[in-house]
N, C-alpha and C positions, 0 to 999 in steps of 0.2 A: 758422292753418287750412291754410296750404297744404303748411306741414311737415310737419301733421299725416296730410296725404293722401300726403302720400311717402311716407312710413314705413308707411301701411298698405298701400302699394302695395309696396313692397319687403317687407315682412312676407309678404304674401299671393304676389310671386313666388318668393320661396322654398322657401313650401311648396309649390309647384306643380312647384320645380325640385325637391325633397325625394320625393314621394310619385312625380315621373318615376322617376328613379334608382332608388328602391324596385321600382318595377314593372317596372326595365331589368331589376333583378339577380336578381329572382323568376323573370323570363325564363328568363334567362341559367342559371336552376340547374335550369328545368326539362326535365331529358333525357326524349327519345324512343329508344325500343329497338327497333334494324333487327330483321329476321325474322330473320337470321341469325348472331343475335348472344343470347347472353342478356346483361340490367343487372344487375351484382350490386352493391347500394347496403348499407354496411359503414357503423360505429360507432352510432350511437343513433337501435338502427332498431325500436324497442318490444321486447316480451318475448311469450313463449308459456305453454303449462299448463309445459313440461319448465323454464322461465327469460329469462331474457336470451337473444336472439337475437345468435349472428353478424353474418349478415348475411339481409337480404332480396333475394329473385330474382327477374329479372320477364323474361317472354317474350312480346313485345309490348305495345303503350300505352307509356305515358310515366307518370312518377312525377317529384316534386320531392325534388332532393336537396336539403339547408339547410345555407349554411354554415358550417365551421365543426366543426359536430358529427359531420356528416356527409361521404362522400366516394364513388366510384363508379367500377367498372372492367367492361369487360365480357370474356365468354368468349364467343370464337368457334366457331361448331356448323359449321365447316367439317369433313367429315369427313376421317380420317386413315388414309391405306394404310400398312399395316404387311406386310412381308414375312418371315414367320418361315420359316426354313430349316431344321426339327429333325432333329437327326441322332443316330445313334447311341442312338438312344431302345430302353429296354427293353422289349419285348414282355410278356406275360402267360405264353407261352411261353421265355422268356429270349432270344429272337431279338430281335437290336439292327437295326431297321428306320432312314429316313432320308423325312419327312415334308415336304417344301418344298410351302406355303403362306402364302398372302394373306390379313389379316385386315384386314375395316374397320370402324374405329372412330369412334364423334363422341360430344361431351356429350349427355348426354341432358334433354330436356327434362319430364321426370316433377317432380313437385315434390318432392318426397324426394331424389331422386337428383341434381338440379339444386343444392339444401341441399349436399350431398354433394362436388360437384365445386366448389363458390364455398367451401367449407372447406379441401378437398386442393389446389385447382389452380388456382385466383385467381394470378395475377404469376408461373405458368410459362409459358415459352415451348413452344412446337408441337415442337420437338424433345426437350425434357425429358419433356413429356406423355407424346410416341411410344416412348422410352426406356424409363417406368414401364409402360405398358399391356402392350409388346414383353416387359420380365420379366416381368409376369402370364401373359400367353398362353404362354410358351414354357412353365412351369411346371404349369400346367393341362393344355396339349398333351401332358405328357410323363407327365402324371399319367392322361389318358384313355388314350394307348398300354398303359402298363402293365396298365389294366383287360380290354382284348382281347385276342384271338385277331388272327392273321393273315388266316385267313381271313375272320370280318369286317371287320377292317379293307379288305380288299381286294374281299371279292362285296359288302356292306351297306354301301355308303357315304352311304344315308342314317341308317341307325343312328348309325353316325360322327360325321358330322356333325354331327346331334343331343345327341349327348354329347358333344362338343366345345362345341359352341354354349352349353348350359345349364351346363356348368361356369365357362367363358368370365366367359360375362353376368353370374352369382353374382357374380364375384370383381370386376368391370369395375364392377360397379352402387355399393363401395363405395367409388370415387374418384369417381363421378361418371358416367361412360361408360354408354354403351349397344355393341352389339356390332352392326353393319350386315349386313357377308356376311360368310363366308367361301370361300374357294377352297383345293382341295386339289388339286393337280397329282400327276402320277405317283408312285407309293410304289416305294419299292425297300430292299433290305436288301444286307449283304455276303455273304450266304450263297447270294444266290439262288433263296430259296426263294419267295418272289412266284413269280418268273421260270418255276420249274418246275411251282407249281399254273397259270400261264396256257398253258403248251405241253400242260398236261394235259388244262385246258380243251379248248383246240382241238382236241388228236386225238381227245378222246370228241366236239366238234361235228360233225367228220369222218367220223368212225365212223356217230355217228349217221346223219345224210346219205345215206351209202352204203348203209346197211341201209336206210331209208324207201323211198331210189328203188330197192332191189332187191325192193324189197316191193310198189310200188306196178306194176314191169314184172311181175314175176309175177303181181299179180290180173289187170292188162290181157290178158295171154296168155291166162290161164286165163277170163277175160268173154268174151273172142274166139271160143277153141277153142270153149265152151261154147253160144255163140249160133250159130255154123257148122256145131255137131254136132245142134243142134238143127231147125236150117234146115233137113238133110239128110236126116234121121230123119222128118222132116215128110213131105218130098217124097217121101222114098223108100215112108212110109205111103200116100199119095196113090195112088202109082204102081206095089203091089206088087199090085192085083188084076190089071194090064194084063199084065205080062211077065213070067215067071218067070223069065228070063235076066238081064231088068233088074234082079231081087232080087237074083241072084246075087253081079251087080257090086258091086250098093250092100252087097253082105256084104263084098264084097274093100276095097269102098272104106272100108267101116267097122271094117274090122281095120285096116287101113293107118292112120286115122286114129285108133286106138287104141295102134297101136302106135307113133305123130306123136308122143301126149300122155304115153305113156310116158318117150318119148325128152325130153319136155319137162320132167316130172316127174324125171327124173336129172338135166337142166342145171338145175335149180332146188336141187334136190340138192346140186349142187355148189358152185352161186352162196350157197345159208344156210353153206355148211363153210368156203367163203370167207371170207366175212364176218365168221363164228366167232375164225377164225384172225387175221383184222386184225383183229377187238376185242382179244382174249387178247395180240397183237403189242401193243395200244396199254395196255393195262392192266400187260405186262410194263415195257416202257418207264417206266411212272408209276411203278410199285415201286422200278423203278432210279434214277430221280430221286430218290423218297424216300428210298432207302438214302444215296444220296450228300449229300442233304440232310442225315439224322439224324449222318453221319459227321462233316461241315463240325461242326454242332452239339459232339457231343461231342470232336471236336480244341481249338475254343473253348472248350470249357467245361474242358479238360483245361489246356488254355493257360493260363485265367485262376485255375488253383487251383492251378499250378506257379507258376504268377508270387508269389502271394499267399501259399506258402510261402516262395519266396524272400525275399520282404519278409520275414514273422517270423522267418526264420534272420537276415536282417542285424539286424534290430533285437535278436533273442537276440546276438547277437557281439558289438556295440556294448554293450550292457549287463553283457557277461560283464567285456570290456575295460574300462568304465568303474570295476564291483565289484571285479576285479582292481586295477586303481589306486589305489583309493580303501585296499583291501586292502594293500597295499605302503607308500602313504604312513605310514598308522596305525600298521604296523612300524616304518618310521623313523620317526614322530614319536615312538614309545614307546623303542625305541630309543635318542633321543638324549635322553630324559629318563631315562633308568637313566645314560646315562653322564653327564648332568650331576648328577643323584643323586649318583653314584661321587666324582665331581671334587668334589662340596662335602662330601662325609663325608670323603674323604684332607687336603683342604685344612683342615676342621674340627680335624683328628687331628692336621697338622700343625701347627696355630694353636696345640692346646691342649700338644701336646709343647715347642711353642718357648718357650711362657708357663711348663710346668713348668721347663725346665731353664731361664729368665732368673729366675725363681723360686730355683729351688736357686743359680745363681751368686750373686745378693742375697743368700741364705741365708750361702755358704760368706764372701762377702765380707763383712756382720754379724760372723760369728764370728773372720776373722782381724783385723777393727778391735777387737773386744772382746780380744782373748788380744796382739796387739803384734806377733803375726809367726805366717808361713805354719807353723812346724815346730810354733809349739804347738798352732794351730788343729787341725792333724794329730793331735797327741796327742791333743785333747780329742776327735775326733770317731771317733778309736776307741778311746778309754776309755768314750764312751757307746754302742758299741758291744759292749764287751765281754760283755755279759751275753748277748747272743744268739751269741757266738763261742762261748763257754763251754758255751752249752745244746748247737751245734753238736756239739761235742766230744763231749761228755758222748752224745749221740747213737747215737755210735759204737758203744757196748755196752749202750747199752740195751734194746733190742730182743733179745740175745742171749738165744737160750732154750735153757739146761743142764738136761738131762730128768734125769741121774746122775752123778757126780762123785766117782769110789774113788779115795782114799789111801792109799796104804802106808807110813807113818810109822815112822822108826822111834825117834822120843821124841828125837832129839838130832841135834846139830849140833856142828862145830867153830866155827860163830859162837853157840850156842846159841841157834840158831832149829832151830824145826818144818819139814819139810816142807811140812806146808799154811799156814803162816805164810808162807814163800817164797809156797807158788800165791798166796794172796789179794795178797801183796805185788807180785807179778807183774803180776798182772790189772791192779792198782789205776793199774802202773806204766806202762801203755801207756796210757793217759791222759795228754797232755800236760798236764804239771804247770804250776803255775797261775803260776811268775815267768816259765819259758820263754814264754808269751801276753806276759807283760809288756816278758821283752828283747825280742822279737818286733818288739814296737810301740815297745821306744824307752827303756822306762821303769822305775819301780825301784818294785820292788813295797813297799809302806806295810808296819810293823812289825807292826802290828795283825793281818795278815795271814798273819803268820806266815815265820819267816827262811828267806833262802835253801836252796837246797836242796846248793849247793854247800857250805854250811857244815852242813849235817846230816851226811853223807855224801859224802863226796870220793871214792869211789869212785867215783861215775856221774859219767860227762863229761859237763858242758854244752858246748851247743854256743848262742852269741848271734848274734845276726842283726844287727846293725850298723842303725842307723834310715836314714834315707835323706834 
């Protein structure tokens, strides 16, 4: 029994120490989220209609994260001053203005857009953040310049603003941000032209000014005169049955004081031709401004389409140069493929020359193994020549073309030949006769063939050619 009461007792502190620890570490996973922080709780955090969920976000209260499955970081709603300095920004007008401004930023706390920033921007740091927002805004800022005019951008700056703002926010809401203020400091461009609508400003605020208060001296004079003349004309009614000298005066005093209001009505006169003149003075001035403004303009704009010619003549040069090159190579390449062409047809020619004549040497050497010695091989290879010796010959008169051919005959001879016996015998005779081919070459012409000619006819000398 008493073992058996340990063991229930150790059993049951166990679980006591079991179900602590349980409830340490349920603790311990359940996060609270500052005000100024949003909780974004990431991996298996349910699903929605669109799927699986990212993550979940929470802006205030506390949530359990579980371990494990789950894990948990947060994004700071500190907000973030961004200083965008935009310069050289294009106008609507083509005037490049120079915009330095403050933007502030922070996450926003929208549940979409909160969605938004625990996707994009969960484990950046506050400088990478300010980097990304800093490209959006300067992009956008550079995109509302180009939509305006100068002059709003400069008289409307809440218009500005405005369009600044709502572009802004659009593009800010898809990382997450909201857009807090903005500040827009002095606007200036390189031409001056800000500069010279605000001196233009002033001299018409100027203008105006001086016209009001010469307008406003002039009713006072003219209230004045008018309630003095009446004052007078009063009295003087009052007092014209008493004295008719006293009329008189008040006639002298009443020219006099006509001729006051005269004199007033010319200095007033003069005071609106003044005024005329410093408007017209300050209207000429604005013209002159603008002239020298439109000029800055198109010297710019004349600059920037000299320039930009220049660029496409380099880029034409470079290309011409390049097509020239490529141009040139192609010739020598082609070039030295004809002459290697050349160099394998000569060397071919010479191949097939060298193989004829090692050829005909094996030939001529064949036939002087076959005959026993170089002089007969000699004989034989122009004895099987002879027949085209022969045609050679024979060549000689064959083409001879005799149109008519008169004999005068006269039926005898002292060898008892003809005259045309002779001719035919003649002709027949310049014909190298067919042993002369033979001693020629060496050799004795066969009986078959028919006997010498030196034993026909000992008259005609032979002449033999000794062989060699």
């Amino acid at each position: 029994m008493p073992f058996e009461n340990a063991s229930g007792l150790i059993f049951v502190s166990l679980a006591v120490i079991f179900v602590f620890g349980l409830v340490v570490a349920l603790l311990s996973r359940y996060k609270k989220c500052p005000s100024d922080k949003i909780l974004v709780k990431y991996g298996m955090v349910g699903s929605n209609e669109q799927g699986i969920k990212s993550a979940k976000c929470i802006h205030g209260g506390a949530t359990l994260v579980w371990p494990v499955i789950q894990a948990y970081e947060y994004l700071d709603l500190t907000p973030i001053s961004i200083e965008v300095n935009l310069q050289n920004a294009l106008s609507k007008q083509n005037i490049r203005i120079d915009v330095p401004s403050r933007f502030t930023v922070g996450i926003s706390t929208e549940p979409e857009i909160m969605q938004n920033a625990a996707e994009r921007l969960l484990g950046l740091k506050l400088a990478e953040i300010q980097e990304l927002a800093k490209d959006i805004i300067f992009g956008q800022l550079r995109l509302v310049v180009a939509t305006m005019d100068i002059e709003e951008i400069n008289t409307d700056r809440d218009k500005f603003l405005e369009e600044v703002s709502r572009n802004v926010e659009s593009e800010l809401k898809k990382i997450g941000l909201r857009l807090i203020n903005v500040n827009i400091t002095d606007i200036s461009d390189e031409s001056g032209y800000i500069d010279a609508l605000g001196k233009e400003a002033a001299s018409k605020a100027v203008n105006d000014a001086k016209i009001s208060v010469a307008q406003k001296t002039r009713d006072g004079s003219i209230g004045e005169s008018q309630a003095v003349m009446d004052q007078r004309v009063k009295v003087a009614e009052a007092n014209a049955t008493a004295v008719e000298g006293e009329n008189q005066s008040r006639i002298k005093i009443a020219e006099s004081e006509a001729a006051r209001r005269e004199m007033e009505a010319i200095a007033n006169k003069k005071a609106v031709a003044a005024e005329k003149i410093q408007q017209a003075k300050a209207l000429e001035e604005s013209y002159v401004a603008e002239r020298a403004a439109e000029k800055a303009r198109a010297d710019l704009e004349r600059a920037t389409r000299e320039a930009d010619q220049l660029v496409q003549a380099q880029i034409d040069k470079q290309m011409a140069e390049i097509a020239a090159e490529a141009e040139a190579e192609r010739i020598r390449r082609h070039a030295r493929g004809e002459a290697d062409a050349i160099f394998m047809k000569l060397e071919a020619e010479a191949r097939g020359i060298n193989e004829m004549l090692m050829k005909q040497a094996e030939g001529f050497k064949a036939i002087v193994e076959a005959t026993g010695s170089a002089d007969a091989a000699m004989k034989l290879m122009i004895v099987d020549k002879l027949p085209e010796l022969i045609e050679k010959q024979v060549e000689a008169i064959k083409n001879i073309k005799i149109d008519k051919v008169t004999v005068w005959d006269n039926l005898g001879s002292e060898d008892g030949k003809t005259n045309t016996a002779k001719f035919v015998s003649g002709m027949m005779q310049s014909v190298p006769p067919l042993n002369e081919l033979f001693n020629m070459a060496g050799l004795e012409i066969p009986n078959y063939l028919g006997k010498p000619q030196s034993q026909q006819n000992a008259q005609i000398p032979m002449t033999t050619v000794p062989s060699e």
